[in-house]
N, C-alpha and C positions, 0 to 999 in steps of 0.2 A: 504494500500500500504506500503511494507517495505521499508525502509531506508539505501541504500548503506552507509554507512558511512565510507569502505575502497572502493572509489571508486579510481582507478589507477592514473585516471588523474589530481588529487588532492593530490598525495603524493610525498613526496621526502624522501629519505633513504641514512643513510647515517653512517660511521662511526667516524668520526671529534672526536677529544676527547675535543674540542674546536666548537661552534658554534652559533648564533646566530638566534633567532626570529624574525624575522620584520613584519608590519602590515604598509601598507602606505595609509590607513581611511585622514591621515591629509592631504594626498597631494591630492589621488583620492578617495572622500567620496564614499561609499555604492558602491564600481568597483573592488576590487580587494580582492584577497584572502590575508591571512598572505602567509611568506613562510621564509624557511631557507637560509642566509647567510653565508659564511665561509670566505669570505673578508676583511666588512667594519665596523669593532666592533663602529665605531661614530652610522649607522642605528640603530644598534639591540635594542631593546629593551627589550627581553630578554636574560641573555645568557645561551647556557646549558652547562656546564661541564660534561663532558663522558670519564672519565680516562681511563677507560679499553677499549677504542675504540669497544665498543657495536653496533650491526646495528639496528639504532632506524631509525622508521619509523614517520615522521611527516603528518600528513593530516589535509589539509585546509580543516576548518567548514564552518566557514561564509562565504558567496559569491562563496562557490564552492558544498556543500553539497547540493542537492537540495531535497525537500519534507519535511523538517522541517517545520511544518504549528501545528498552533494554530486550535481551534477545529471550529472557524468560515473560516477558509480555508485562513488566511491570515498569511505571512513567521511570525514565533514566533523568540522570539532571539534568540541567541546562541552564543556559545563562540565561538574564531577564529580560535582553531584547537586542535591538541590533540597530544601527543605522543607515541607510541607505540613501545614495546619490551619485551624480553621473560617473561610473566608473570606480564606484569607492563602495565595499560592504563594511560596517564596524558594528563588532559582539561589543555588548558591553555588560558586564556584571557588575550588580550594584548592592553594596555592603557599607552597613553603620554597626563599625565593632570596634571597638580598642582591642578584645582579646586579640591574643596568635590564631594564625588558623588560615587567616581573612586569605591571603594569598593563595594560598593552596588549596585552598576550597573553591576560591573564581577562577583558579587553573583547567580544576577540574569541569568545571561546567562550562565553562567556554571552550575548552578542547570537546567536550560530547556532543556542544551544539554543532560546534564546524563538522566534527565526523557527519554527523546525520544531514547537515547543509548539500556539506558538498554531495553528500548518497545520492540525494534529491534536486539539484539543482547542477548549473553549470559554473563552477567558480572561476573559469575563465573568462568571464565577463565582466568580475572585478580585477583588474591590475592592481588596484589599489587595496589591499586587505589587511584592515586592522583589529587590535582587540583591545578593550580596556579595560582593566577592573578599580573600579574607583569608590573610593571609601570616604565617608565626609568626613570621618573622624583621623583619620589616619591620611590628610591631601598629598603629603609629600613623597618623592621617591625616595627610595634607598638603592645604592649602590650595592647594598648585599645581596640585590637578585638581577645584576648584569647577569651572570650565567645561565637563569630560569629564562631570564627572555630569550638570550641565544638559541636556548634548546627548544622553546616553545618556535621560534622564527624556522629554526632547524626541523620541527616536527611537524609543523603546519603550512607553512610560509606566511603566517601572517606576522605582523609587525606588532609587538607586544607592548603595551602601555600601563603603571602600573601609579596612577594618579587622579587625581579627580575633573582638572579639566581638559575638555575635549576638542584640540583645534580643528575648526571643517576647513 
C-alpha cells in the first residue's frame, strides 16, 4: 500500500517570511499533528525564516500521515512533518526537553520517515534535502554531534540540522 505523504488535509502553505512550528505532544500527548503559526512566537518551537516570501508547503507526519507501519503492522515512528518547496524536501522533528535523549530520539524518527518517503515517492526530485530536529529548549548547536550529522549525510544524503531555526 503506498503512502500519501502530501495528503491535502495535513498541509498548510504558506508565504510568511516569518513563521513558526509548533507540536503540542506536551499538552495533548499522541492527538494532535504539529502545524504552522504566524502569531505567537512564545509556542513555536521552531522558527523558519523565509526572506524571499517562498510558498513553502508544510505537512503534518505524525498523527496525520497514516500507513507509516513497521513491518509487524504496528505505527513505526516518525518525524512531525516536513517542509516543502521548489526543489527542497525538509523533515523536521520537533522537541521541548532539557533531558538527554532529544537527539537520538529525532534521529531516529527522521531516518524512519525518509526510509518510508523515499519507498513511496521519488527523492530525486529534491536536490535539495534537508532534516532538522529543533528543540526550543535546547536552540543551540553543539559541536559534539559533527560526526552524527556526517553519518546521518553519509546514510541518507540529507543535510542534517540540529537547531531551532530554519533558513528557506
Amino acid at each position: 500500500m503506498s503512502i500519501d505523504f502530501f495528503k491535502a488535509s495535513c498541509q498548510t502553505t504558506t508565504n510568511n517570511i516569518q513563521f513558526g512550528l509548533c507540536d503540542d505532544d506536551d499538552v495533548f500527548p499522541n492527538e494532535t499533528p504539529a502545524y504552522v503559526d504566524d502569531v505567537d512566537p512564545a509556542i513555536w518551537i521552531a522558527e523558519v525564516s523565509n526572506p524571499k516570501g517562498i510558498h513553502v508547503t508544510f505537512t503534518a507526519i505524525d498523527h496525520c500521515i497514516d500507513g507509516i507501519l513497521r513491518s509487524d503492522g504496528e505505527n513505526d515512528n516518525k518525524c512531525d512533518g516536513m517542509l516543502t518547496y521548489p526543489e527542497s524536501i525538509l523533515f523536521v522533528e520537533l522537541k521541548n526537553r532539557k533531558s538527554g535523549g532529544w537527539v537520538t530520539k529525532g534521529l531516529d524518527q527522521i531516518n524512519k520517515t525518509i526510509v518510508h518517503f523515499t519507498n513511496n515517492n521519488d527523492i530525486n526530485l529534491y536536490p535539495n534535502k534537508l532534516a532538522y530536529i529543533s528543540n526550543n529548549l535546547r536552540p543551540n548547536f553543539s559541536k559534539s554531534y559533527l560526526s552524527v550529522i556526517q553519518k546521518f549525510k553519509d546514510d541518507t544524503d540529507f543535510n542534517l540540522n540540529i537547531k531551532r531555526l530554519i533558513e528557506i
